[in-house]
N, C-alpha and C positions, 0 to 999 in steps of 0.2 A: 653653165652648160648642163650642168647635173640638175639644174629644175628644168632645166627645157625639155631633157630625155623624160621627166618624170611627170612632167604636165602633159606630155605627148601619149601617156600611158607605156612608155617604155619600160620593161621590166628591170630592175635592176643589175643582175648579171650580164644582161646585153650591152646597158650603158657603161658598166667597169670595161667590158671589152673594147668596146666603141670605142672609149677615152682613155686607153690602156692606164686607167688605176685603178687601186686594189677593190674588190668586191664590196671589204668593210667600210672603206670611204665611202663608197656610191652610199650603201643603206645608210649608214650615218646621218647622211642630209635627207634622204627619203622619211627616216623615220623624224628625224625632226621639224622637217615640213608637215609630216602627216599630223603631227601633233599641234597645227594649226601657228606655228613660226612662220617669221614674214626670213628670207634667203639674207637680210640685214643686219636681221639678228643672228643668224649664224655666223655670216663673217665677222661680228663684232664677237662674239665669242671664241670665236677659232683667232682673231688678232689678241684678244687677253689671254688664252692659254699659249698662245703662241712666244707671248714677252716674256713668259716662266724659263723659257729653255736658253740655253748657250750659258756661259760663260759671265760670272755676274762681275762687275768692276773692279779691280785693284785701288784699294787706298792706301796711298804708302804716308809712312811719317812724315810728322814734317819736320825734321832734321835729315831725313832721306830726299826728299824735294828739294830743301836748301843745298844742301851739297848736291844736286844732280845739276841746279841751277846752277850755282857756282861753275861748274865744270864747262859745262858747255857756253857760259859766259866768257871762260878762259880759250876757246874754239874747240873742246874736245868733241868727238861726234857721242851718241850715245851709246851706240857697240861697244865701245871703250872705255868706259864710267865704269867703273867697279867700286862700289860700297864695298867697303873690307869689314869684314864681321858682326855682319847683320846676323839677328839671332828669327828665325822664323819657325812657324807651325810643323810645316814640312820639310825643312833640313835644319841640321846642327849648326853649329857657329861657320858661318861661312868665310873663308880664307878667298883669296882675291886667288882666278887661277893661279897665276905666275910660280906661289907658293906650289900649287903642285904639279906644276909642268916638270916630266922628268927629260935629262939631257941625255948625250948618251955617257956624261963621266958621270951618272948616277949609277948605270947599271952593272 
């Protein structure tokens, strides 16, 4: 849509309006088309910086797999699976909640 507005000689600001997104998007592709880019090569670019973002894969041990296996071979659901004192980057030894569920004859 954004080389349509721009092949049509539509200014820039009009086409962010048009297509209510942001102003720097519209020039983004303007200026990249102007520099003689086929709109191909753009998506192919905007899809590799695209796969940079979110969230990159959890690989867990595989003594953590074999017991997650185990469990749920035995029918546990996975909500329920608690590894007891896994040692990680971002927390300390971790205790299975139950350990710190308080009752009310703790308090």
């Amino acid at each position: 849509m954004i080389a349509n507005f721009r092949d049509q000689g539509v200014k820039a600001y009009r086409a962010a309006k048009l297509l209510h997104r942001s102003l720097e998007t519209v020039y983004r592709v303007y200026r990249f088309l102007a520099a003689g880019h086929t709109l191909q090569e753009y998506y192919q670019h905007y899809r590799e910086n695209k796969a940079h973002c979110g969230r990159k894969a959890i690989q867990l041990p595989t003594d953590e797999v074999t017991y997650i296996k185990a469990k749920v071979a035995q029918g546990w659901t996975p909500d329920t699976i608690e590894y007891p004192y896994i040692k990680r980057k971002d927390t300390t030894n971790y205790l299975p909640s139950s350990y710190h569920r308080r009752t009310n004859d703790d308090r």
